[in-house]
C-alpha positions as CSV (number, residue, x, y, z in Angstrom):
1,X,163.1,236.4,50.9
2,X,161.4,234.2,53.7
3,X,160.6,235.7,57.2
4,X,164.0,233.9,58.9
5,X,166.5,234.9,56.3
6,X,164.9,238.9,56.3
7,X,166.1,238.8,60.0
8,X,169.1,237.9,59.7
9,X,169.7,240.3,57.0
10,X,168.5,243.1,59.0
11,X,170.6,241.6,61.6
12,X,173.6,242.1,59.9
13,X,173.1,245.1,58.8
14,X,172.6,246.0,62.6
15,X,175.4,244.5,64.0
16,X,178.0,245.5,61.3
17,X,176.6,249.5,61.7
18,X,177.0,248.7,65.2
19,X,180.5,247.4,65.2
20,X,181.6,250.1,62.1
21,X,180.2,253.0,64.7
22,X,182.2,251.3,67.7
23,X,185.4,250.9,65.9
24,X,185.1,254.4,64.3
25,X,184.7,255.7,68.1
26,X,187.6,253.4,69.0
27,X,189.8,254.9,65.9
28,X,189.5,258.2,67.4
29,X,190.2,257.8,70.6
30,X,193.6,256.0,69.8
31,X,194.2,259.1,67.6
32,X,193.2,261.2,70.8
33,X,196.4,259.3,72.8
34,X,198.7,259.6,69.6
35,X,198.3,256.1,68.6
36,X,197.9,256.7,64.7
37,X,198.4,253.0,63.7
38,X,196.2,251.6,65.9
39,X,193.6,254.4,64.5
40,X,194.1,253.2,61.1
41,X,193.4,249.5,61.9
42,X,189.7,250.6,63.6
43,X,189.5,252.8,60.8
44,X,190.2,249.3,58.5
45,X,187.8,247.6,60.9
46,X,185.1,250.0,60.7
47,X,185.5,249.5,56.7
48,X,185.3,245.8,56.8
49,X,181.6,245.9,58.8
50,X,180.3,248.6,56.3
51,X,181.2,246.3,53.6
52,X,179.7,243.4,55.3
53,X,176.5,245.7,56.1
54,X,176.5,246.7,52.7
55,X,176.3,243.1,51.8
56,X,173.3,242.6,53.4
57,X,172.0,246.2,52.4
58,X,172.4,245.2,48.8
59,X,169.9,241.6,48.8
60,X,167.3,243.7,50.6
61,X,167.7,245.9,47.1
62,X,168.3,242.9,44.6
63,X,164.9,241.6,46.5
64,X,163.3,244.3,45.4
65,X,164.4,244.5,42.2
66,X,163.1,240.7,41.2
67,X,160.0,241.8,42.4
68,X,160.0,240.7,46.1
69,X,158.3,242.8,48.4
70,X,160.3,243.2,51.3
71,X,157.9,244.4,54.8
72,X,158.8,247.4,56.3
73,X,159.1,247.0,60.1
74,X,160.1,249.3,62.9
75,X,163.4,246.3,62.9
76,X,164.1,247.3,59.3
77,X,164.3,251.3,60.1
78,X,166.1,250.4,62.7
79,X,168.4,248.7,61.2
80,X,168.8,251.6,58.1
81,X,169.5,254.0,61.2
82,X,172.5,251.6,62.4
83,X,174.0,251.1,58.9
84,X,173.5,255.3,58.1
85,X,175.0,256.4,61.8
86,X,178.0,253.5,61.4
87,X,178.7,255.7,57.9
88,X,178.6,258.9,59.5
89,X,180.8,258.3,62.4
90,X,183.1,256.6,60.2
91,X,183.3,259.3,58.0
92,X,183.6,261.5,60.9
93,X,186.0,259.5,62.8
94,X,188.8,259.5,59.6
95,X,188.4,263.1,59.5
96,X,189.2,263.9,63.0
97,X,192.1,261.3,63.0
98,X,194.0,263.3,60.3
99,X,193.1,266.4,62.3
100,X,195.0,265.1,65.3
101,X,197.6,263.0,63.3
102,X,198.6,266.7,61.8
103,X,198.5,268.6,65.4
């Protein structure tokens, strides 16, 4: 993969963990005010930018497994730490949804 495709790989997987954390965040908060649909659809939201994280996630791998070294830069990390903290709140944020939408 050449330099200017690599970035916006890591990009996407920076924006979309972004944008899956910020909708997770948003999910529970309209769960907070009783607002269970609109929690589902960040919920949905939060899905659709994990896939499309994981999308980019997944060439990094296929990369690898042609044989293409792939340089691991503070950007890269970075951008792992986005994808894995956009997972985590999701997975958080459906949990505590059902916890209030069962209050």
């Amino acid at each position: 993969m050449d330099t200017e495709n690599l970035e916006q790989t890591i990009m996407g997987l920076i924006v979309n963990g972004g944008n899956a954390k910020s909708n997770a965040m948003l999910a529970i908060q309209a769960a907070k005010e009783g607002n269970f649909e609109e929690a589902d659809k960040y919920l949905e939201e939060a899905d659709k930018a994990l896939l499309e994280a994981h999308h980019s996630q997944t060439a990094l791998i296929q990369g690898e497994a042609r044989g293409e070294k792939t340089p691991v830069s503070l950007l890269l990390v970075h951008a792992q730490d986005h994808l894995m903290n956009g997972i985590t709140f999701k997975d958080l944020a459906k949990e505590i949804v059902e916890l209030y939408r069962v209050r």
